[in-house]
gemmi code that builds the backbone of each chain (N, CA, C; Angstrom):
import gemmi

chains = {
    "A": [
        ("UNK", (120.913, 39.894, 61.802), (119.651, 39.767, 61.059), (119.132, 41.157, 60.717)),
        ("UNK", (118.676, 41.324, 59.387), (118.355, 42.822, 58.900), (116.931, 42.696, 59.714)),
        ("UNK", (115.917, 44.086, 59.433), (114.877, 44.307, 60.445), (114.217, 44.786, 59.086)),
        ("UNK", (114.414, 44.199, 57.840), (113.910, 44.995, 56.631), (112.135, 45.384, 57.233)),
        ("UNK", (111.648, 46.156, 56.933), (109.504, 46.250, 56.855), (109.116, 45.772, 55.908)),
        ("UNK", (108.525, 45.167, 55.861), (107.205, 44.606, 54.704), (105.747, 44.734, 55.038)),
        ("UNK", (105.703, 45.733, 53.685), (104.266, 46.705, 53.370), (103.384, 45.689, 52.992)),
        ("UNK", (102.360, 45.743, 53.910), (100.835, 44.996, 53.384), (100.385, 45.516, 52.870)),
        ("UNK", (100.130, 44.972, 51.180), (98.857, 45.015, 50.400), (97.354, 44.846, 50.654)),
        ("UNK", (96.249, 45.344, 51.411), (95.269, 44.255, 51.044), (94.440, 44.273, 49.581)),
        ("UNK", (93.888, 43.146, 49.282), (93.074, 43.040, 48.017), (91.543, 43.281, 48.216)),
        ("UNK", (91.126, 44.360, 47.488), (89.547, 44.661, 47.961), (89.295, 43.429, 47.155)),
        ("UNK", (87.839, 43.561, 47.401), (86.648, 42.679, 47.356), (86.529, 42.607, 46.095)),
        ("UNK", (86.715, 43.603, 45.094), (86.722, 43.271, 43.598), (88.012, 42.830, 42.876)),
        ("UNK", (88.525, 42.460, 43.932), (89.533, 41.671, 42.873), (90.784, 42.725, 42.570)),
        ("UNK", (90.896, 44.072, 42.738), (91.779, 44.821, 41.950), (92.461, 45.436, 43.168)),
        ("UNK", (93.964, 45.233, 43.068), (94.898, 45.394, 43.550), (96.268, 45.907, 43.408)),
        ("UNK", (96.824, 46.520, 43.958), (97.876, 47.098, 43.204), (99.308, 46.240, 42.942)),
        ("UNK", (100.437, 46.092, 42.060), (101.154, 44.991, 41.454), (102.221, 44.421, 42.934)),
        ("UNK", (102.256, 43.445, 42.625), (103.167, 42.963, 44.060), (104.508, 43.454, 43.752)),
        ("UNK", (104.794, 44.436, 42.761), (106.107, 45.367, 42.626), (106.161, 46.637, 44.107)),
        ("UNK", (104.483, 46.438, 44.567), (104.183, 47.987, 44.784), (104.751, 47.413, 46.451)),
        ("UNK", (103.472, 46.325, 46.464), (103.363, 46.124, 47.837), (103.053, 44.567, 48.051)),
        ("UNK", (103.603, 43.863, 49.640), (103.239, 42.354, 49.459), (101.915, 42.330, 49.771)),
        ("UNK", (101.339, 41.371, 49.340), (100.296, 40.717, 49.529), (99.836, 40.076, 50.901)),
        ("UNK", (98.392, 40.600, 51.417), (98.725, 39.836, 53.331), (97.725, 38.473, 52.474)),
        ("UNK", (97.526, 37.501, 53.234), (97.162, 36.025, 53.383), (95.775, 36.454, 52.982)),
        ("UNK", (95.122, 36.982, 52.461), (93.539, 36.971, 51.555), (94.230, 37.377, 50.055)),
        ("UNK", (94.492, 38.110, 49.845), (95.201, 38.375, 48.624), (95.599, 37.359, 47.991)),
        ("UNK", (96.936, 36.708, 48.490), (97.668, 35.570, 48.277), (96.666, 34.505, 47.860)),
        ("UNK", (95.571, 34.255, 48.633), (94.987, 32.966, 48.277), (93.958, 32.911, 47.390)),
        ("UNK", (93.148, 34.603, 47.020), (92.884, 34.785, 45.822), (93.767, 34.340, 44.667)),
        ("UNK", (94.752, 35.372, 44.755), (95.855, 35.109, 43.651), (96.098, 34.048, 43.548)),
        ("UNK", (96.496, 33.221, 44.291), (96.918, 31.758, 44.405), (95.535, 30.892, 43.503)),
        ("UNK", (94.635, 30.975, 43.823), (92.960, 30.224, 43.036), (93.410, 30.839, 41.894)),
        ("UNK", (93.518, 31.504, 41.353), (93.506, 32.010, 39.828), (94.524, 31.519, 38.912)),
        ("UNK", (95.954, 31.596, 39.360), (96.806, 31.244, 39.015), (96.679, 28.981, 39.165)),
        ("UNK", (95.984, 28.664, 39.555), (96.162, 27.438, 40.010), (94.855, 26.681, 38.612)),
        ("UNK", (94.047, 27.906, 38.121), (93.540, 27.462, 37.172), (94.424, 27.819, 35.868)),
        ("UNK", (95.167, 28.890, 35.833), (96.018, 28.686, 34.515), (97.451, 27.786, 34.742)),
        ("UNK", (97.630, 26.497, 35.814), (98.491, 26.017, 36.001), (98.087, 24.721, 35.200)),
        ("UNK", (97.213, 24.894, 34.016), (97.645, 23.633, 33.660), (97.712, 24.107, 32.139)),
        ("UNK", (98.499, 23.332, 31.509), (98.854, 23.919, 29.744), (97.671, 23.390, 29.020)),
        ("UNK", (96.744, 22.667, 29.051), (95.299, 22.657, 28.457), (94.226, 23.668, 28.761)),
        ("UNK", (94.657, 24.168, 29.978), (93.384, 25.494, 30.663), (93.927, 26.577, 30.015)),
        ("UNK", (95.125, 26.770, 29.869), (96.102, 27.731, 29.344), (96.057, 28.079, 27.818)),
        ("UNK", (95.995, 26.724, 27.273), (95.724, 26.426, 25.809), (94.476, 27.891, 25.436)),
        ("UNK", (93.788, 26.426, 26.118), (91.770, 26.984, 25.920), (91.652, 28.417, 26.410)),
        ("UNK", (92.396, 28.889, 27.557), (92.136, 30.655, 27.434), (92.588, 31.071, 26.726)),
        ("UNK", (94.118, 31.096, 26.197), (94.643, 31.792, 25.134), (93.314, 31.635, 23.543)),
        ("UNK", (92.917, 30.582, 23.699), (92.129, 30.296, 22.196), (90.438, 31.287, 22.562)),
        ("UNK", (90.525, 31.248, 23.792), (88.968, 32.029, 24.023), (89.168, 33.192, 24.248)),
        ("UNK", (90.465, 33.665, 24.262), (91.124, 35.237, 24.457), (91.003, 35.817, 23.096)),
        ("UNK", (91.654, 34.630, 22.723), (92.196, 35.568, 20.957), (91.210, 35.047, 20.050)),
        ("UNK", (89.810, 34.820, 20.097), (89.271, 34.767, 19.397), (88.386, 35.732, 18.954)),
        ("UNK", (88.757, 37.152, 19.513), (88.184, 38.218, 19.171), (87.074, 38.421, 19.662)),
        ("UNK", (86.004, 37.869, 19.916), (84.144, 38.043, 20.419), (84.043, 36.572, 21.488)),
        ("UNK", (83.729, 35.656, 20.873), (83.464, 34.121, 21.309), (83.737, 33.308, 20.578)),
        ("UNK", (84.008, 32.007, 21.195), (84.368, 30.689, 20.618), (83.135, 29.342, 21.090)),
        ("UNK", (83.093, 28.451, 19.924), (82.230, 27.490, 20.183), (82.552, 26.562, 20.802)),
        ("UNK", (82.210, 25.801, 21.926), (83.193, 24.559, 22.219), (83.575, 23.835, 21.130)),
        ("UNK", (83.016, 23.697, 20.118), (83.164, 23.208, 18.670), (83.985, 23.488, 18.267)),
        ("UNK", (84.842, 24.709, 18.532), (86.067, 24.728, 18.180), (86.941, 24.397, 18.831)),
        ("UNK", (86.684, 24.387, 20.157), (88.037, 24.136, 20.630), (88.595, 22.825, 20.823)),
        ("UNK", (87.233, 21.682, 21.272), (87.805, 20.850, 20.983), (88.517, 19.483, 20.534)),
        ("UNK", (88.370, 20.041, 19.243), (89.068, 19.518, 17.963), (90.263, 19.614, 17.959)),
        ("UNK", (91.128, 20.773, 18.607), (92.514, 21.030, 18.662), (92.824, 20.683, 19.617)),
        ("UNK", (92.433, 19.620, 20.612), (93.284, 19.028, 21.734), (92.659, 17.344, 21.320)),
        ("UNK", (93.810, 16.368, 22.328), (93.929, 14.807, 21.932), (93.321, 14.334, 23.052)),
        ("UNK", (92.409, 15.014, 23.535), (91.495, 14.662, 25.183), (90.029, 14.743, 24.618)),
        ("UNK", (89.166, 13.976, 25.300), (88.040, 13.800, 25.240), (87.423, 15.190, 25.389)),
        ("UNK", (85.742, 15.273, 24.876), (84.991, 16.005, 25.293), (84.808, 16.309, 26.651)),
        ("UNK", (84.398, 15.271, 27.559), (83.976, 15.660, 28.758), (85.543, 16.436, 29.421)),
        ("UNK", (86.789, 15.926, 29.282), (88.131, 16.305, 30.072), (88.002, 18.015, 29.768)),
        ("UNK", (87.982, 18.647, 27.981), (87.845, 19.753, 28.077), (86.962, 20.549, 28.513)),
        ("UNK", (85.336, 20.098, 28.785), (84.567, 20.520, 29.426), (84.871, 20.691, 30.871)),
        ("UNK", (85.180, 19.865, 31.342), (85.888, 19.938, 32.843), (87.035, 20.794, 32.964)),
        ("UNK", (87.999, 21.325, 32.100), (89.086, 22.489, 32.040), (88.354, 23.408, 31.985)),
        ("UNK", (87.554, 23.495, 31.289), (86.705, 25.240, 31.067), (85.643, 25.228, 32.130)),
        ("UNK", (85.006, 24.418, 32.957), (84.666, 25.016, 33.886), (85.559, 25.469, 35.242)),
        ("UNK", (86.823, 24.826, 35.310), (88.066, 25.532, 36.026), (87.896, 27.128, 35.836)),
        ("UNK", (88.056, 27.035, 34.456), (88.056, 28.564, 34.061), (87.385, 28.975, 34.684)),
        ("UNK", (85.939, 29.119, 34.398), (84.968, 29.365, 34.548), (84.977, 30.141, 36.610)),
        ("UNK", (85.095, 29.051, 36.983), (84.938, 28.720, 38.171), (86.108, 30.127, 38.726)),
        ("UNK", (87.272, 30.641, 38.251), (88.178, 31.346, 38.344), (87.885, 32.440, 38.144)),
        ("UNK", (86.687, 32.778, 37.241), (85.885, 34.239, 36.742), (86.871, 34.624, 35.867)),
        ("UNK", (87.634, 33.260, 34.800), (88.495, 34.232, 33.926), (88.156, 33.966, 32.218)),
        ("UNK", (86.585, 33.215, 31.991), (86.139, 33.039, 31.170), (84.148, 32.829, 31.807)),
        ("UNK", (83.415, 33.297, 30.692), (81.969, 33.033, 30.889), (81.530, 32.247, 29.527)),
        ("UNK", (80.059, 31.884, 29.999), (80.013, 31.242, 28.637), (78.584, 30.963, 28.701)),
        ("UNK", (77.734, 31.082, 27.252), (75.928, 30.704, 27.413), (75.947, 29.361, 26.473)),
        ("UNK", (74.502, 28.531, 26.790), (74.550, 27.965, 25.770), (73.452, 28.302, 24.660)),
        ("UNK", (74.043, 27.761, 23.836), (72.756, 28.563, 22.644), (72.783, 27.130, 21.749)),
        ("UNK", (71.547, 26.749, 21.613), (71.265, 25.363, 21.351), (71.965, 23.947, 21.568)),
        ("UNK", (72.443, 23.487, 20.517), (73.207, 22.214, 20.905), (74.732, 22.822, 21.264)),
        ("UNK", (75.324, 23.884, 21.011), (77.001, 24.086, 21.753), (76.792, 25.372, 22.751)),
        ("UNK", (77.897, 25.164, 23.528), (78.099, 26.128, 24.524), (79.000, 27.414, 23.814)),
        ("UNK", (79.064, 28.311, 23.995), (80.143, 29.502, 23.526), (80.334, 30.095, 24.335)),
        ("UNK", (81.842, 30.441, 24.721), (82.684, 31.157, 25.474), (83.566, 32.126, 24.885)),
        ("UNK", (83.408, 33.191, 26.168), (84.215, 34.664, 26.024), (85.339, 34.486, 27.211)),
        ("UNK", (85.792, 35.335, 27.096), (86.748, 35.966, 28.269), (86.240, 36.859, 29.358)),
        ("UNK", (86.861, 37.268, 30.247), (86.128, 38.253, 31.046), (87.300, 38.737, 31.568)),
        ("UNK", (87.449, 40.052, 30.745), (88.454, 40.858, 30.327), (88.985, 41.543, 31.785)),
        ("UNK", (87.904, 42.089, 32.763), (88.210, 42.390, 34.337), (88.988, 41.888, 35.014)),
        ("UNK", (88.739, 40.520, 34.701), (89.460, 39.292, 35.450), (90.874, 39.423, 34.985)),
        ("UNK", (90.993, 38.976, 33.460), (92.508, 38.941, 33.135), (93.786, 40.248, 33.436)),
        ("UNK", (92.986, 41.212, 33.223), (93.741, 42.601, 33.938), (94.220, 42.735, 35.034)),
        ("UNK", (93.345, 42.053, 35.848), (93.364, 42.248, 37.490), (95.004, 41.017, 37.897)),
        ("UNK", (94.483, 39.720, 37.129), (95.507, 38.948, 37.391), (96.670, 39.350, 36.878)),
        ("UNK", (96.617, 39.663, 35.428), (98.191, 40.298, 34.904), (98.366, 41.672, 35.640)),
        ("UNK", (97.818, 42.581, 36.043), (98.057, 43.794, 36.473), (98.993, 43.315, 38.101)),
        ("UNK", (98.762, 42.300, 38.964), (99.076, 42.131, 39.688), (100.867, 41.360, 40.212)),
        ("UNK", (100.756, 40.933, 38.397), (102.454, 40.996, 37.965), (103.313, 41.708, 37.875)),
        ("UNK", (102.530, 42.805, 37.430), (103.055, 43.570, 36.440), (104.315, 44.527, 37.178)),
        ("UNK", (105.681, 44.521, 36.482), (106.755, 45.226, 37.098), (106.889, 46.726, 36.174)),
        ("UNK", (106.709, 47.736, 37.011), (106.401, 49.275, 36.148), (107.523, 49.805, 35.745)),
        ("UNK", (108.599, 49.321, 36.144), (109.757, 50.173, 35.302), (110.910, 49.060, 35.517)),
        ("UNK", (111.716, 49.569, 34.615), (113.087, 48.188, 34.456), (113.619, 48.607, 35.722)),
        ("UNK", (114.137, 47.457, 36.136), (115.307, 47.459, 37.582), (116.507, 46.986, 37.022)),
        ("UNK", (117.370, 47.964, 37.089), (118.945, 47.994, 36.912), (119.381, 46.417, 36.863)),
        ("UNK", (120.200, 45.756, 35.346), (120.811, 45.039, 35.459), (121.505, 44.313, 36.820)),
        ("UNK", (121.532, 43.446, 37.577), (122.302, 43.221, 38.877), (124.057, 42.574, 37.824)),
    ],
    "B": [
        ("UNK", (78.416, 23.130, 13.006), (79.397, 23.729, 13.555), (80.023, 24.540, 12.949)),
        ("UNK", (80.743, 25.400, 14.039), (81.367, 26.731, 12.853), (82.630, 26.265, 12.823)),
        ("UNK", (83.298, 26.702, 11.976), (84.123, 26.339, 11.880), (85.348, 27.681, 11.739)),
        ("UNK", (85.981, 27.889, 13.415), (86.125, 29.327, 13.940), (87.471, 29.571, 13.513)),
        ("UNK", (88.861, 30.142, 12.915), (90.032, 29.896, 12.622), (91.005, 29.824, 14.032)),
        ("UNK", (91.440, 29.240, 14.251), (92.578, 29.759, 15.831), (93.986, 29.786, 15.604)),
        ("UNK", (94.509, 30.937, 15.704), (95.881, 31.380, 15.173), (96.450, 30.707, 16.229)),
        ("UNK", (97.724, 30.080, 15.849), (99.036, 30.072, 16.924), (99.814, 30.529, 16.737)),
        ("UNK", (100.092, 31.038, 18.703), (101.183, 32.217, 18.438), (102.512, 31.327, 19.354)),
        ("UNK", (103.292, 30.803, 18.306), (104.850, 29.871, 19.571), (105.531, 30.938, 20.309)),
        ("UNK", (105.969, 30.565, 20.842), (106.916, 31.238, 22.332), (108.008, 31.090, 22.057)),
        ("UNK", (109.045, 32.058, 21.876), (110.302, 31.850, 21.504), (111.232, 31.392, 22.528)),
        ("UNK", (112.296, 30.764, 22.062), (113.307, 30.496, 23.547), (114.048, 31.576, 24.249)),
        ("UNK", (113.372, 32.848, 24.755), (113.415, 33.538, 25.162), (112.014, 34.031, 26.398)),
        ("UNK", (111.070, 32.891, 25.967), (110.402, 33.584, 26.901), (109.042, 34.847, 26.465)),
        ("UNK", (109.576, 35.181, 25.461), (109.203, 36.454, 25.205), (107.720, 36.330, 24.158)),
        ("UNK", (106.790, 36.531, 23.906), (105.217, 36.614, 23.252), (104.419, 37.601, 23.254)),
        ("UNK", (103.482, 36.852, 22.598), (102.546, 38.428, 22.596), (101.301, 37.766, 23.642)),
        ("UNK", (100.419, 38.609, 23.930), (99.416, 38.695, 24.972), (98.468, 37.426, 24.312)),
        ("UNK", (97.960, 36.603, 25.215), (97.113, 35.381, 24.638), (95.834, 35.935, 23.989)),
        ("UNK", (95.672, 37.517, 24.497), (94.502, 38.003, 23.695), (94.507, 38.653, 22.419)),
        ("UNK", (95.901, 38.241, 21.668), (96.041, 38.470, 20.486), (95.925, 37.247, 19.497)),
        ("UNK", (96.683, 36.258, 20.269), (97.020, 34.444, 19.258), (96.955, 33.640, 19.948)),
        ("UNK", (96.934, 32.417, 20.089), (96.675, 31.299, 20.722), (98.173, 30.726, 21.541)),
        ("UNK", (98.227, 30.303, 22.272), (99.546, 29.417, 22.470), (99.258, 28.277, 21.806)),
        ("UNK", (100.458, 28.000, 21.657), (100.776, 25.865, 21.152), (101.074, 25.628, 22.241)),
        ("UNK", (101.256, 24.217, 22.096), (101.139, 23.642, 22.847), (102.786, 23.534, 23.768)),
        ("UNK", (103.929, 24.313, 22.868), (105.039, 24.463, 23.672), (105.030, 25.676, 24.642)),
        ("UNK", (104.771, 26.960, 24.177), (104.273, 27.974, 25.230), (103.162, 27.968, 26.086)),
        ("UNK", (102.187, 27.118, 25.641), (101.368, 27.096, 27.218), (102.172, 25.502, 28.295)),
        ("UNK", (102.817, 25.070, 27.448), (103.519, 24.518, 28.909), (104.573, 25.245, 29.694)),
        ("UNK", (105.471, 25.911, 28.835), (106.079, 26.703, 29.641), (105.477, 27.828, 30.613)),
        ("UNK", (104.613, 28.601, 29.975), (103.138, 28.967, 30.904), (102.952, 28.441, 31.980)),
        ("UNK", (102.164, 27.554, 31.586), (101.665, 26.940, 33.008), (102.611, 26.300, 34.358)),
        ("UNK", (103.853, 25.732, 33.524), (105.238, 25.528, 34.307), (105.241, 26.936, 35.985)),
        ("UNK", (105.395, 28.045, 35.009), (105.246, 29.433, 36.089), (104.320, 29.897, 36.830)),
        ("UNK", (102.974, 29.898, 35.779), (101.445, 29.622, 37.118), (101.179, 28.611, 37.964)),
        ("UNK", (102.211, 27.159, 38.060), (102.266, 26.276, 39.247), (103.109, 26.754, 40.103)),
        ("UNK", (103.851, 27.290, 39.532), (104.472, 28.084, 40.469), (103.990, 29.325, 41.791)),
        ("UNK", (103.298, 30.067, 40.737), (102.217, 30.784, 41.768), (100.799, 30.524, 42.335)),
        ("UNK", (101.048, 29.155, 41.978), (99.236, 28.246, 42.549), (99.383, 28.031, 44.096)),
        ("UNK", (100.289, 28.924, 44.529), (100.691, 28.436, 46.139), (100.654, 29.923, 47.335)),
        ("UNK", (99.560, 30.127, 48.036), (99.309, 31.141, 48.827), (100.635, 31.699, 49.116)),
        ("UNK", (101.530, 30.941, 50.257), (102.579, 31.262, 50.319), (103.897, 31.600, 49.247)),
        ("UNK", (103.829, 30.831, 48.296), (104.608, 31.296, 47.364), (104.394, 32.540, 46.674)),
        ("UNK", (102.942, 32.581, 46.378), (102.487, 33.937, 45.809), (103.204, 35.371, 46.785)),
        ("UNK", (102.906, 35.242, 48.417), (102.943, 36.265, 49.222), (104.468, 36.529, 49.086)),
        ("UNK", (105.457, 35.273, 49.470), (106.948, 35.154, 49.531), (107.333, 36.256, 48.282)),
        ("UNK", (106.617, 35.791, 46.845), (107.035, 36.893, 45.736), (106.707, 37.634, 45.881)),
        ("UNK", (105.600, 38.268, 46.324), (105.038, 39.607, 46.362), (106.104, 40.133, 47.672)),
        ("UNK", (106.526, 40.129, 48.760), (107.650, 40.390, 49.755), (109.114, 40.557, 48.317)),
        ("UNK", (109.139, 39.774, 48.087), (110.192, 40.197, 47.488), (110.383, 40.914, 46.121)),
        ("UNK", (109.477, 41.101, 45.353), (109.385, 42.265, 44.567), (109.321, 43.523, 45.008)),
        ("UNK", (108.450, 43.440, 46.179), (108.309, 44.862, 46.580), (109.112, 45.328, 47.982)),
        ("UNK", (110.141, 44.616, 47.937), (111.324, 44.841, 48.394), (112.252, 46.052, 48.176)),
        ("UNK", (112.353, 46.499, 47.210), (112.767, 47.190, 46.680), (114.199, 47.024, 45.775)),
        ("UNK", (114.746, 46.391, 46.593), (116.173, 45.876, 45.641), (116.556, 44.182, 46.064)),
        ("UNK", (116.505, 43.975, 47.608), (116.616, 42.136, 47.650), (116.335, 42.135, 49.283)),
        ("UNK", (115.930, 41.034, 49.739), (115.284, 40.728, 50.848), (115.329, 39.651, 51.313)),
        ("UNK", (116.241, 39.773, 52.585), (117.281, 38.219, 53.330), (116.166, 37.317, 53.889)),
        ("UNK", (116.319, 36.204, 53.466), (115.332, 35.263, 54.157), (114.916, 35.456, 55.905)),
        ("UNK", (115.691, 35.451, 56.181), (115.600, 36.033, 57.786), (114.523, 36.912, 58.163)),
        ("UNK", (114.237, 37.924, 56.878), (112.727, 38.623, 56.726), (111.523, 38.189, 56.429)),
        ("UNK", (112.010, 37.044, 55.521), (110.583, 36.401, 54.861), (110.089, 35.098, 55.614)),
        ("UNK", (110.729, 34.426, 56.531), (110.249, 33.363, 57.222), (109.501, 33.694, 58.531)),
        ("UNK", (109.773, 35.232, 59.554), (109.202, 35.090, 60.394), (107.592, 35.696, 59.707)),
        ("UNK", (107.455, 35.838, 58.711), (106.185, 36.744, 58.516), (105.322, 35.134, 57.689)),
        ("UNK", (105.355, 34.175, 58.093), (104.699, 33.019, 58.130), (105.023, 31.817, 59.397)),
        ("UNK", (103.723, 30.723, 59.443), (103.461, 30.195, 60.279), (104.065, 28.544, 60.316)),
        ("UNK", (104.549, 28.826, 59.139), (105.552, 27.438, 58.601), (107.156, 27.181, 58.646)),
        ("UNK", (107.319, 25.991, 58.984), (108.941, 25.833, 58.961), (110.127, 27.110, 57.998)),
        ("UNK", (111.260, 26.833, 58.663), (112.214, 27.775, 57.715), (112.541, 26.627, 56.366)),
        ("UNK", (112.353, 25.100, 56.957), (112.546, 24.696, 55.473), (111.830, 24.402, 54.586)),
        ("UNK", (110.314, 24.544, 55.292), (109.311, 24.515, 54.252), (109.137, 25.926, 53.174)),
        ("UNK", (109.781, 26.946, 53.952), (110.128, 28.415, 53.060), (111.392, 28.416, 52.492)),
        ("UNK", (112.239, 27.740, 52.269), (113.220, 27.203, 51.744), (112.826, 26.507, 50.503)),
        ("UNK", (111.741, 25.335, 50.907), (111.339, 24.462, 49.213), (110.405, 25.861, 48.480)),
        ("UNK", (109.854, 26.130, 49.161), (108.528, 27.461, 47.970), (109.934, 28.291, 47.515)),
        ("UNK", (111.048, 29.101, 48.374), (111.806, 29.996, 47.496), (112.400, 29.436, 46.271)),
        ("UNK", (112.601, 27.940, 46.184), (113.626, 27.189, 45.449), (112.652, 26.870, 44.228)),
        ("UNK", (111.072, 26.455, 44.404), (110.149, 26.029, 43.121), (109.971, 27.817, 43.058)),
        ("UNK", (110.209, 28.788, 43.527), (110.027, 30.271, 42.663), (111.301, 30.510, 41.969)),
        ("UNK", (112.429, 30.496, 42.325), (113.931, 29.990, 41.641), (114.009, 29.146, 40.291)),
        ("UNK", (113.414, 28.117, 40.861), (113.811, 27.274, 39.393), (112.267, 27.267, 38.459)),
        ("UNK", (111.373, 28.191, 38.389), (109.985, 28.938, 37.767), (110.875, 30.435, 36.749)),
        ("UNK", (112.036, 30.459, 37.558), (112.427, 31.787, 36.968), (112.027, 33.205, 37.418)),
        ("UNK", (111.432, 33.670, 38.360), (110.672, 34.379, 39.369), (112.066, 35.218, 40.099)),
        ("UNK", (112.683, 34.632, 40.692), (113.260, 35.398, 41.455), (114.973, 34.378, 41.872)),
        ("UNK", (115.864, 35.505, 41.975), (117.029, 34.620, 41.863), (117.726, 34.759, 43.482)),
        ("UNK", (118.881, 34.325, 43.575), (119.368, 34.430, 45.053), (121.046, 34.466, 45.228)),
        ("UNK", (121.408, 34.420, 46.329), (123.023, 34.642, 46.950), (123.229, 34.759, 47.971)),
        ("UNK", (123.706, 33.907, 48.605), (124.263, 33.501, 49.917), (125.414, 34.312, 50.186)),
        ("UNK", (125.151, 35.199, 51.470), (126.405, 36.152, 51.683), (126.696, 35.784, 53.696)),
        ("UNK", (127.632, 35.169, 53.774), (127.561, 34.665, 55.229), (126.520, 34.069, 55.650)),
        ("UNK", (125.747, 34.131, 56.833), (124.325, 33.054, 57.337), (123.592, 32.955, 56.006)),
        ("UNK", (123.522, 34.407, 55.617), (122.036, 34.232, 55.550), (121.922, 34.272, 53.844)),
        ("UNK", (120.597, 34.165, 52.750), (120.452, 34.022, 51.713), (119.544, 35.107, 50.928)),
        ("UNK", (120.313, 35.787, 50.304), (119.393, 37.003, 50.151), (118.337, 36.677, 48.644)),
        ("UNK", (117.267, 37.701, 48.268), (116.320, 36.943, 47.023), (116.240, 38.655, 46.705)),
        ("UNK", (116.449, 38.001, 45.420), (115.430, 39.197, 44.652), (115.065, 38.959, 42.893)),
        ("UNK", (113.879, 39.735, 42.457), (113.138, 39.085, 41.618), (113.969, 39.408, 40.432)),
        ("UNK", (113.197, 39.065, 39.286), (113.647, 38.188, 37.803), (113.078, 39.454, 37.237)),
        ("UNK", (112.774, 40.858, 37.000), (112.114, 41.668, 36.553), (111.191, 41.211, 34.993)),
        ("UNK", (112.542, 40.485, 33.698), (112.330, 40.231, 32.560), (110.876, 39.073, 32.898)),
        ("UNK", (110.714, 38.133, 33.853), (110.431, 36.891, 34.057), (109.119, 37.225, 34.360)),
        ("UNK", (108.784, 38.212, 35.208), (107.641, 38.813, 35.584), (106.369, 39.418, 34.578)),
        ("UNK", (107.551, 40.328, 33.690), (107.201, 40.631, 32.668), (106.358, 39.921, 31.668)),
        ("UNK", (106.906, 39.419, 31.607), (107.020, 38.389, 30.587), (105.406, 37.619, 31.060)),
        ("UNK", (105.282, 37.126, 31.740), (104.151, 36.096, 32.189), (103.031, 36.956, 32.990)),
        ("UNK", (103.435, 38.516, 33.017), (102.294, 39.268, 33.211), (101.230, 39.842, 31.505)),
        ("UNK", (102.787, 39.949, 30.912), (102.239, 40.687, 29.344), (101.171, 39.132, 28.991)),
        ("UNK", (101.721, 38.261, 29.091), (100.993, 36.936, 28.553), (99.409, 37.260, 28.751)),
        ("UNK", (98.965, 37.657, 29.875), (97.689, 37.364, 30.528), (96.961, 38.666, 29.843)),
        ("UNK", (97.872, 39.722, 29.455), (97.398, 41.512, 29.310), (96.140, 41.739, 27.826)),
        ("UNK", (95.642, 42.202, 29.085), (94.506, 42.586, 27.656), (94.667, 44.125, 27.401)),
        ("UNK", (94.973, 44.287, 26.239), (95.660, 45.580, 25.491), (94.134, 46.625, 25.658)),
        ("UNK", (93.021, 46.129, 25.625), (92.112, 47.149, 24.929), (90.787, 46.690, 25.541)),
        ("UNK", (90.225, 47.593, 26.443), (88.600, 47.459, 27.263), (87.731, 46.520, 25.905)),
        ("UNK", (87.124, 45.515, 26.367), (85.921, 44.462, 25.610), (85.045, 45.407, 26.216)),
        ("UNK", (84.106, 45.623, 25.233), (82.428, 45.916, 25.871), (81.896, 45.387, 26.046)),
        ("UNK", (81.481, 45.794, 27.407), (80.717, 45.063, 28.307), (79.154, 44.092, 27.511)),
        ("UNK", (79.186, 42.877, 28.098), (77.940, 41.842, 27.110), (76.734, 42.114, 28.298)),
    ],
}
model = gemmi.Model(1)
for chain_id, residues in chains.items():
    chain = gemmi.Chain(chain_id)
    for i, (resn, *xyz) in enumerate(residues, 1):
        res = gemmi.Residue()
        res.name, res.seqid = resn, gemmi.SeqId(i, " ")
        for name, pos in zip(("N", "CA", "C"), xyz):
            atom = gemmi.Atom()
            atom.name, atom.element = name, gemmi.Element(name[0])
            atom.pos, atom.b_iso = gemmi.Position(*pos), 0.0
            res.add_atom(atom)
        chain.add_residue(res)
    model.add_chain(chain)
structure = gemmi.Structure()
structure.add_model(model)
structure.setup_entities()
């Protein structure tokens, strides 16, 4: 049996951490990461961030959804997932709600992927 | 209502896209998406990858099971749903089963989430 070491990461309190290329993750980390990722685990939450990402400023719920075959209340209930994940915010301003991104958030989660240099073909 | 435009951006059979904060997914790339963030919706699975990315080159199971509180075959099913997610691949060399990660795969579903350019702050 090898005796390999494995380097603990921990994740401060704001969320920002260095990529699990660098270092593993101890059991607070993980279950952050794990909540975040468990809200973009579904392809309608996924949908709706990509559409509240790339919409440049904000989006109306009015827009969004029209482009899915689910009720009002189901997408309201996906975007407060989001929400709930700190990887979208949103006010309401009269009769619709409008949502942004929250650009901190998405960095922190992709940054924590992120592999910094190619590793040699195996 | 406004009536807001939302670009879609498809996912080629490669895997490969641009950042959701440029175009929207359809509805075929955010399933494949989300396919890989169920993948990491799992404390332990998250930590297991993070151990083995930052491994440095590959890392025998024999390392990654005593550093949790769960069966060897319950760390057996999480390595196998990170395997067939595309995450990280493997090879059995005598006992034991060695892992190491998918670099392109990582990539790939980190750039997805990447926000290219600081939003000012609302």
């Amino acid at each position: 049996m090898s005796k390999q070491e494995i380097v603990l990461m921990p994740v401060s309190s704001s969320g920002c951490c260095a990529p699990i290329s660098d270092a593993a993750l101890d059991a607070a980390g993980a279950a952050e990461g794990a909540t975040v990722f468990k809200a973009l685990a579904d392809p309608i939450r996924l949908r709706l961030l990509s559409m509240i990402t790339s919409a440049g400023d904000e989006i109306c719920v009015c827009d969004l959804t029209p482009q899915f075959d689910v009720s009002g209340p189901t997408i309201s209930h996906h975007l407060k997932v989001l929400r709930e994940a700190g990887l979208v915010d949103c006010e309401r301003r009269g009769t619709w709600v409008y949502y942004w991104p929250v650009p901190e958030r998405l960095q922190w989660i992709s940054s924590l992927l992120a592999v910094p240099e190619p590793i040699p073909a195996r």
